[in-house]
C-alpha positions as CSV (number, residue, x, y, z in Angstrom):
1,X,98.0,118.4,105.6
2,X,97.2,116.5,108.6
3,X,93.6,116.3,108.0
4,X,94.7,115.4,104.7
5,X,96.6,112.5,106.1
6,X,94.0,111.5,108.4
7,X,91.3,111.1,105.8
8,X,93.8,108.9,103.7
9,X,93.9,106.9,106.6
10,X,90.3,106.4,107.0
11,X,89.7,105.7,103.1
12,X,92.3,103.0,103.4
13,X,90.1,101.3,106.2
14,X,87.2,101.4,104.1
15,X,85.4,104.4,106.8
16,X,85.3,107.2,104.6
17,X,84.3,105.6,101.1
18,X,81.1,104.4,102.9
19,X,79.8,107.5,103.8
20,X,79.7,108.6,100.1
21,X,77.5,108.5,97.2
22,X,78.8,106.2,94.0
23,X,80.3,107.5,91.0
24,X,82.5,104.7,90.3
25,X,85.2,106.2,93.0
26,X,83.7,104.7,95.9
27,X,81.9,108.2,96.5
28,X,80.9,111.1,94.8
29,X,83.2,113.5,93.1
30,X,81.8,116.6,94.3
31,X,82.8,114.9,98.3
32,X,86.2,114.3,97.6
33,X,86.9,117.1,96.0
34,X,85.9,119.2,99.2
35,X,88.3,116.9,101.6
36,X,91.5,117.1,99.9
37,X,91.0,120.1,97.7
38,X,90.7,120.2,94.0
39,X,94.2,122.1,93.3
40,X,96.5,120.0,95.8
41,X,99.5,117.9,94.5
42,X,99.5,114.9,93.4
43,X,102.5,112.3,94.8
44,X,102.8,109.8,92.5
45,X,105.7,106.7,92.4
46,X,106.4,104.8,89.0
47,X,106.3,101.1,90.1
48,X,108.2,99.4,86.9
49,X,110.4,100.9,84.4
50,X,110.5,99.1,81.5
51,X,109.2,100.0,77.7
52,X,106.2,101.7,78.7
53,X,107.5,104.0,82.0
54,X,108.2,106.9,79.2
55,X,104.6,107.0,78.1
56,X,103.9,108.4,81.8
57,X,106.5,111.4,81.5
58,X,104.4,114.1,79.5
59,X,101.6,113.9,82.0
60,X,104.0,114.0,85.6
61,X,106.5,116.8,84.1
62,X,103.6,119.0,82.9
63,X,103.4,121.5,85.6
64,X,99.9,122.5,85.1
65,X,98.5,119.0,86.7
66,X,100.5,119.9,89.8
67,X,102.3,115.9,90.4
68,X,105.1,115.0,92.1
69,X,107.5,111.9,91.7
70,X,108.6,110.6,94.8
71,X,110.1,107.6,94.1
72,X,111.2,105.4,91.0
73,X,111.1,101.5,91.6
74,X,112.3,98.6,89.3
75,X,113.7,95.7,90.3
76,X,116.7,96.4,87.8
77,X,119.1,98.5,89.0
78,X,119.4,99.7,85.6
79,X,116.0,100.6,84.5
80,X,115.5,103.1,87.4
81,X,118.9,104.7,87.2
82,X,117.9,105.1,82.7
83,X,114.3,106.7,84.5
84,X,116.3,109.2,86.0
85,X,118.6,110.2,83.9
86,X,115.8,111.0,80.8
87,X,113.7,112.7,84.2
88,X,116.7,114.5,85.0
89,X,116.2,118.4,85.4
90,X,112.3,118.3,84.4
91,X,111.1,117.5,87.6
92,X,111.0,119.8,90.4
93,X,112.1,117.3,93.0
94,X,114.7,114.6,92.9
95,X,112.9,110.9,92.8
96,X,114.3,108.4,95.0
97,X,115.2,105.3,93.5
98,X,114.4,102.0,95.0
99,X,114.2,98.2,94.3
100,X,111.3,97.0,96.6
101,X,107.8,98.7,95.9
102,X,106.9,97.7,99.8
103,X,108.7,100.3,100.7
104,X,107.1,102.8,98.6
105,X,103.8,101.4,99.7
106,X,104.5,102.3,103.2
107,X,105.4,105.9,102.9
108,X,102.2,107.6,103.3
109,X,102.9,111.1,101.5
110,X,102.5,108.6,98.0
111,X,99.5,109.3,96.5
112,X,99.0,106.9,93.3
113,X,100.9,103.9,91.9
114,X,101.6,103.8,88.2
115,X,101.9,100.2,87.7
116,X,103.9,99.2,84.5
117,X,105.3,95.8,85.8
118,X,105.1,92.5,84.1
119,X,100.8,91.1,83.9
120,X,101.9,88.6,86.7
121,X,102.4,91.8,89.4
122,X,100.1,93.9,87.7
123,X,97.0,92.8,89.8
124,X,98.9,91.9,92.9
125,X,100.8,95.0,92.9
126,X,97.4,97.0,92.6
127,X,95.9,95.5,95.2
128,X,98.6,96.2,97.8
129,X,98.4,99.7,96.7
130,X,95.2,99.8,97.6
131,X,96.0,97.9,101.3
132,X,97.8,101.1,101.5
133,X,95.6,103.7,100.5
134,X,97.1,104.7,97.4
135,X,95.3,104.8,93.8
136,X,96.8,103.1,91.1
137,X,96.5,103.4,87.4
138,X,97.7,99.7,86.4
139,X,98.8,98.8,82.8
140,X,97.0,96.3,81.0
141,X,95.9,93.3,81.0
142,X,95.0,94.7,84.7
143,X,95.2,90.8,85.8
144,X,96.8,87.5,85.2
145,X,93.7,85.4,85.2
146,X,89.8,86.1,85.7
147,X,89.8,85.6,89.8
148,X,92.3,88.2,89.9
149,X,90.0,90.6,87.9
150,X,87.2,90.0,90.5
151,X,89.5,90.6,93.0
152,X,90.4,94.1,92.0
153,X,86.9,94.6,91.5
154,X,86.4,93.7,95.1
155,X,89.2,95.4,96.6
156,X,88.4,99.0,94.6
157,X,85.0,98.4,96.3
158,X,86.8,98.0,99.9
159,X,89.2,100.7,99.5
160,X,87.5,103.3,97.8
161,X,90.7,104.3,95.5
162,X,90.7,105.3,92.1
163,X,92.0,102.2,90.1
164,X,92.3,103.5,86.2
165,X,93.5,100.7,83.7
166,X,95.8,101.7,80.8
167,X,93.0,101.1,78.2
168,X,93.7,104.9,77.1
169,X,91.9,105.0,73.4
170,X,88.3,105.5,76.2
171,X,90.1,109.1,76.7
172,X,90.7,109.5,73.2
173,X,88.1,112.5,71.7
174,X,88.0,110.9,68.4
175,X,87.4,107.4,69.8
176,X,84.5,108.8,71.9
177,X,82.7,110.7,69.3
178,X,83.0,107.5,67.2
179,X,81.5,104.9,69.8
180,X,78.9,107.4,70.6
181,X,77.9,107.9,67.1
182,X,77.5,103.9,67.4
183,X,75.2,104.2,70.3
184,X,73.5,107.1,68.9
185,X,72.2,104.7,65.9
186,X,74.3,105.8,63.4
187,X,75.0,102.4,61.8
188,X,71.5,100.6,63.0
189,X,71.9,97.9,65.1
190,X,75.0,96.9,66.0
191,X,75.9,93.3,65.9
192,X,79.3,92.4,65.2
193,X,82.9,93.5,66.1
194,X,86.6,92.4,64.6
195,X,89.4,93.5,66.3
196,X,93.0,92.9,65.1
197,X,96.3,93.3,65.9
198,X,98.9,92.5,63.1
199,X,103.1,92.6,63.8
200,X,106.2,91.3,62.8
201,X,108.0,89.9,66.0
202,X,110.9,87.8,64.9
203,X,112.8,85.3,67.0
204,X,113.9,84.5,70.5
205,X,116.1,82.5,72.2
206,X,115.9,79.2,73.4
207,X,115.4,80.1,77.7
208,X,118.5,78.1,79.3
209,X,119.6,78.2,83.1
210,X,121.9,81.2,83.6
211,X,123.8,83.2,86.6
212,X,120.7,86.3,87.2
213,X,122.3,89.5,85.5
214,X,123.6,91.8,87.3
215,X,121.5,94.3,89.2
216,X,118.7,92.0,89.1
217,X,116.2,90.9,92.1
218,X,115.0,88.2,90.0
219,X,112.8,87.1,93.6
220,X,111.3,90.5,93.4
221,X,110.5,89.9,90.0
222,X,108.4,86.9,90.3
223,X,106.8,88.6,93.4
224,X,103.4,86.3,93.6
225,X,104.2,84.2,90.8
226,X,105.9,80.3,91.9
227,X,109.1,80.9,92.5
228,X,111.9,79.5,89.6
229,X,115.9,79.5,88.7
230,X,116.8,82.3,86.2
231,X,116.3,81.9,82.4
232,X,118.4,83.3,79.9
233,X,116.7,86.4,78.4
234,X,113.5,86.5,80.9
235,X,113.4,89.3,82.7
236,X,113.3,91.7,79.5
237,X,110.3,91.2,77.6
238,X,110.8,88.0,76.8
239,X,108.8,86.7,79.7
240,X,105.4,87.7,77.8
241,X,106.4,84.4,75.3
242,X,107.9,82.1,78.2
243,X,104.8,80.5,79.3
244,X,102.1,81.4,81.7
245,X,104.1,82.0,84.8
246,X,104.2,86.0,84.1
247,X,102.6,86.7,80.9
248,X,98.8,86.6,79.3
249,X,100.5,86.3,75.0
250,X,100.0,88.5,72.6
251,X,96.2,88.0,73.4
252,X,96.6,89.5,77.0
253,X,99.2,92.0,75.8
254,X,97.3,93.7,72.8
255,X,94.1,92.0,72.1
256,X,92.8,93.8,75.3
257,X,92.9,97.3,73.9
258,X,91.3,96.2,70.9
259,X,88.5,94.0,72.7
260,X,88.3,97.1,75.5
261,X,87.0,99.0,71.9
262,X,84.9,96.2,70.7
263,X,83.0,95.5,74.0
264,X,82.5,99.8,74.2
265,X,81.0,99.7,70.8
266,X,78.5,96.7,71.5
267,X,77.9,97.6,75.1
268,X,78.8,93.8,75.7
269,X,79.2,93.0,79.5
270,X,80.1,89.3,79.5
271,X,79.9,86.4,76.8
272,X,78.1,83.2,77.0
273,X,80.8,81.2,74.7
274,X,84.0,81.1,73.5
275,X,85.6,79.1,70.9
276,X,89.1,79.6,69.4
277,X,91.7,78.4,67.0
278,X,95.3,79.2,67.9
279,X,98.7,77.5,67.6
280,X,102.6,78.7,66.9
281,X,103.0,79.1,63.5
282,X,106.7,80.9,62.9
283,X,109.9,80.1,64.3
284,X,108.8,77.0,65.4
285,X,112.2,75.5,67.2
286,X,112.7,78.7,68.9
287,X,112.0,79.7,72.5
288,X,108.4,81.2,72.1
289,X,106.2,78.5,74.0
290,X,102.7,79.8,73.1
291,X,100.8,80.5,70.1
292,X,101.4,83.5,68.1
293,X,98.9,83.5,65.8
294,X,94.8,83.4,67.1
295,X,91.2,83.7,65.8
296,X,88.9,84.0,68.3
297,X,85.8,84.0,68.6
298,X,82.7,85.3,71.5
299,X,79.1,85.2,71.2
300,X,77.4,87.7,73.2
301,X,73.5,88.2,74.6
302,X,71.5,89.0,71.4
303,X,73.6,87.0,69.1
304,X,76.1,90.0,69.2
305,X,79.9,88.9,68.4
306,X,83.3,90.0,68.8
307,X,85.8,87.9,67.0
308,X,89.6,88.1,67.7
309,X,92.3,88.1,64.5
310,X,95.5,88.2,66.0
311,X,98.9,87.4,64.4
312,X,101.6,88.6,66.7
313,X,104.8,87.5,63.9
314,X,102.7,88.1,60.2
315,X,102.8,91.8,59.8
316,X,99.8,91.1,57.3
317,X,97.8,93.9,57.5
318,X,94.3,92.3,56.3
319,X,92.5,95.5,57.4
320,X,94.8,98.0,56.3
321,X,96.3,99.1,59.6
322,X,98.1,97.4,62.2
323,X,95.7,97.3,64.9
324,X,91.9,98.6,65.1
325,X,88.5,97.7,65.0
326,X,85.6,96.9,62.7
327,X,81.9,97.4,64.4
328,X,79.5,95.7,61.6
329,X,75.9,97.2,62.3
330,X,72.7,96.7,60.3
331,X,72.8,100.0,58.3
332,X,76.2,100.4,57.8
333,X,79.9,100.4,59.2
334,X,82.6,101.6,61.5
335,X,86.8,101.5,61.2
336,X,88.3,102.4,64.2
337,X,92.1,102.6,65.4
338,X,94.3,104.8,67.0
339,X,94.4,107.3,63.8
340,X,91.2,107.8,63.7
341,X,87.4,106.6,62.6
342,X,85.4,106.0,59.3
343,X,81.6,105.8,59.3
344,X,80.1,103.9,56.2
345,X,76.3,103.0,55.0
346,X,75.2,99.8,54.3
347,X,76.2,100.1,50.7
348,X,80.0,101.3,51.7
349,X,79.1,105.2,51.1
350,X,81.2,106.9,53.3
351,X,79.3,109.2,55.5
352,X,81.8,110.7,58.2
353,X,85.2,110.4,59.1
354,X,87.2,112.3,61.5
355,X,90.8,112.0,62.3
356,X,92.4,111.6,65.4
357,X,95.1,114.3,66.9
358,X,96.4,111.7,68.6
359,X,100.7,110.7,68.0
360,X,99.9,107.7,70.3
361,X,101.4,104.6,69.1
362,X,100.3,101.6,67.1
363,X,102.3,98.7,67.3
364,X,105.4,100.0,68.2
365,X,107.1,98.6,71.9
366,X,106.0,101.1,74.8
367,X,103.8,102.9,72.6
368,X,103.1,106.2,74.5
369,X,101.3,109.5,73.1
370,X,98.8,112.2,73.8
371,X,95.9,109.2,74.3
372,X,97.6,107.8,77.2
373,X,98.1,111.8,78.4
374,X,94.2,112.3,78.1
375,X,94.0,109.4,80.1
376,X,96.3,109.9,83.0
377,X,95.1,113.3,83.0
378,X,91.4,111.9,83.8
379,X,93.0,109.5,86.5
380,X,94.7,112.6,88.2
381,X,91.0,114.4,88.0
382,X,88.9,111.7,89.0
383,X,91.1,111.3,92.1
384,X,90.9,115.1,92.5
385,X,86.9,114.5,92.3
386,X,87.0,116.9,89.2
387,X,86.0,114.0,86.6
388,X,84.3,110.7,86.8
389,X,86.8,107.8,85.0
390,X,86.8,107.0,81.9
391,X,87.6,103.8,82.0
392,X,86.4,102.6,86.0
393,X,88.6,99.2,86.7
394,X,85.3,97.1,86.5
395,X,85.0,98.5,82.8
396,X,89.0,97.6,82.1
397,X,88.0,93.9,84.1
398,X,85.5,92.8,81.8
399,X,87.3,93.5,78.8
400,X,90.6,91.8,80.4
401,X,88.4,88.8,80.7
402,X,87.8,88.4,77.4
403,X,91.8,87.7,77.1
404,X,91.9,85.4,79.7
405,X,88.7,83.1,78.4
406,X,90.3,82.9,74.4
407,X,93.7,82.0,76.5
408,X,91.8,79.2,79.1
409,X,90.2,77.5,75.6
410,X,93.9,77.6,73.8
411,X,95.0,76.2,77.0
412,X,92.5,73.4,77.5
413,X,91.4,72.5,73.4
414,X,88.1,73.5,74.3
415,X,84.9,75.7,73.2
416,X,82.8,76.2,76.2
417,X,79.7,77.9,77.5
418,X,80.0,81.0,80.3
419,X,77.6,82.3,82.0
420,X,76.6,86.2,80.6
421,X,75.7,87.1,84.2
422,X,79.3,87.1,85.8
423,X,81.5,86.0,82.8
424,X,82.6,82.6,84.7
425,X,83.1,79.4,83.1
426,X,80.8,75.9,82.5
427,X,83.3,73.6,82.0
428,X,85.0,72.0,85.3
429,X,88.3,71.5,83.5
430,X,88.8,75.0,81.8
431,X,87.5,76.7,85.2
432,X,90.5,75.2,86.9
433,X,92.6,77.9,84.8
434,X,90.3,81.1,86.6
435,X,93.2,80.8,89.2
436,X,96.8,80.8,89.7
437,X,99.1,79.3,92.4
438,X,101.1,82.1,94.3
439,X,104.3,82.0,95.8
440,X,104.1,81.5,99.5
441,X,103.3,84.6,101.6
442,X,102.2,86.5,98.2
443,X,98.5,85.1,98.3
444,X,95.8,88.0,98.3
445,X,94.1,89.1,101.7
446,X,91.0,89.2,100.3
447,X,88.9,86.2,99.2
448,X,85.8,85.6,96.6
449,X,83.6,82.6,97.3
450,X,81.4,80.8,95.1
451,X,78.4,79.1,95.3
């Protein structure tokens, strides 16, 4: 154990993940998986208990992938006690609950962060984890805005940690056999991509100065994000709608699964333009303060494209699902969601299908189901050094970016060019959105420069 400790130690310094070879862990499997042994336990602390905390509970209870809970933190009092109560007599230990995830990141038994806060902490509170030493599997979008993607980049790099994003349909079988089938020529060329996302949210209040409820750190909850008085109906999901001070819109909150598919399919890295058409178009007097219904549009190297229909309150389903993605190619066809995959010819013959096992959710709140168990599964085994990731943070980055760059041209009115060699912008006034302001004393320790 106290080797064990010591080479945590060193891997949070940056000593140890140096000295390895590179398989997208900072060093090779077959190393780690010598220091800390491939059977030891896993401790793990749930930072963030809201919808999507019970999506986590199949994979830490199941007692053949040997994981303990140590601590349960939310800064609502009563999201962590509801955590414990539906844990309650299927964990061998008892959790302890806490409000500030500093103190979790200083206990050094904690192994990995599962981050399932609000997108304004989701990159801040990864990269602390790693300061610490601990690996973190971080919801998506893994980042508020682009520099925050190249900073987690940077700091996996540093720190050596497994950093898994939530973009669980990469550990789905069925979604594997279908993108590989893609790559394997299957439909030709492949040229084009639609992903969708279709739902029926309704309306919500009108934000208004209130007293913070009760049990709430609502300073805790902005965290990194400029600091503000308490609005009515915030702090519960509502802040994804409230402008950009904690969420990325419907864009940032689905369209990144969908585009995480897209990009896969084409093996896109980054686009050289974006143009989009976006505005609110329900409920228009009510509280929502961003679009809710998008098209979007990105041209790739080799006139490849992934285009963006999202309508977040028109349950519509133009495809015939919910969610999913089309990949257009020049002999033929793929439909892909969550159910499953159906492989076309050019003359709309279908020539294989297979259906997923999966139960994981579509568009319902939380979602949760046996894709994101596959996929915490591979972050417990790449951190074990028994699997290489399925989805390496720089993977989850680039398709998170995508979200952010359709958001900046809402934002600004603007089509604009970006370079396809690191995704950034080439238009002065829409790259003054790759940033954010932080709260005072939340800024990050590391720092990217630019020519």
């Amino acid at each position: 154990m106290e080797n064990r400790r010591s080479f945590i130690k060193k891997a949070a310094t940056g000593a140890v993940a140096a000295s390895f070879g590179s398989v997208g862990l900072g060093f090779s499997a077959k190393g780690y998986s010598r220091i800390i042994g491939a059977n030891d336990r896993i401790n793990v602390a749930l930072m963030g208990c809201g919808r999507r905390v019970g999506a986590y509970y199949d994979a830490i209870t199941d007692a053949n992938n040997k994981v303990d809970l140590l601590y349960i933190c939310d800064v609502m009092q009563k999201q962590r006690e509801k955590v414990a109560r539906q844990l309650k007599g299927k964990l061998a230990n008892n959790p302890e609950l806490v409000t500030d995830i500093r103190k979790v990141f200083e206990d050094k038994k904690v192994d990995a962060i599962f981050n399932a806060t609000p997108d304004h902490w989701h990159a801040p509170g990864t990269w602390m984890a790693l300061e610490s030493g601990k690996h973190v599997f971080v919801e998506k979008p893994c980042s508020h805005n682009p520099y925050e993607n190249e900073l987690l980049v940077a700091y996996q790099k540093k720190y050596g940690r497994v950093v898994q994003m939530g973009n669980q349909q990469r550990s789905d079988p069925v979604s594997i056999e279908a993108v590989s089938q893609i790559h394997n020529g299957a439909i030709g060329e492949p040229y084009k991509a639609v992903a969708f996302y279709s739902n029926t949210r309704g309306k919500v209040p009108v934000p208004e100065k209130a007293p913070v409820p009760e049990g709430l750190d609502w300073d805790l909850f902005q965290g990194p994000s400029p600091h503000t008085d308490y609005m009515h109906d915030t702090w519960d999901y509502n802040w994804h709608w409230y402008g950009w001070n904690w969420g990325t819109a419907e864009t940032g909150n689905n369209a990144a699964h969908e585009f995480d598919i897209a990009r896969w399919a084409l093996k896109g890295e980054f686009p050289e333009r974006v143009s989009v058409e976006a505005t609110k178009r329900h409920f228009i007097d009510d509280g929502w303060t961003m679009y809710d219904t998008m098209d979007a549009t990105f041209i790739f190297p080799g006139n490849k494209i992934i285009k963006w229909d999202g309508k977040s309150r028109n349950g519509y389903q133009t495809y015939g699902s919910g969610r999913g993605t089309i990949i257009y190619g020049t002999e033929g066809t793929v439909f892909i969601n969550r159910n499953g995959y159906k492989l076309y010819d050019r003359k709309h013959t279908l020539i294989n299908e297979s259906a997923s096992d999966s139960d994981e959710a579509g568009i319902a709140l939380g979602g949760g189901g046996s894709m994101t168990t596959r996929h915490i599964v591979n972050f417990f085994d790449a951190i074990r050094g028994k699997a290489s990731q399925r989805s390496p943070i720089d993977e989850g980055a680039k398709s998170t970016l995508l979200c952010h760059l359709a958001n900046i041209s809402y934002r600004t009115g603007k089509s604009f060019n970006i370079n396809p060699e690191n995704g950034h912008i080439q238009d002065k006034d829409a790259m003054k959105l790759w940033k954010r302001d932080y709260e005072p004393g939340w800024e990050p320790g590391l720092q990217i420069s630019y020519k």
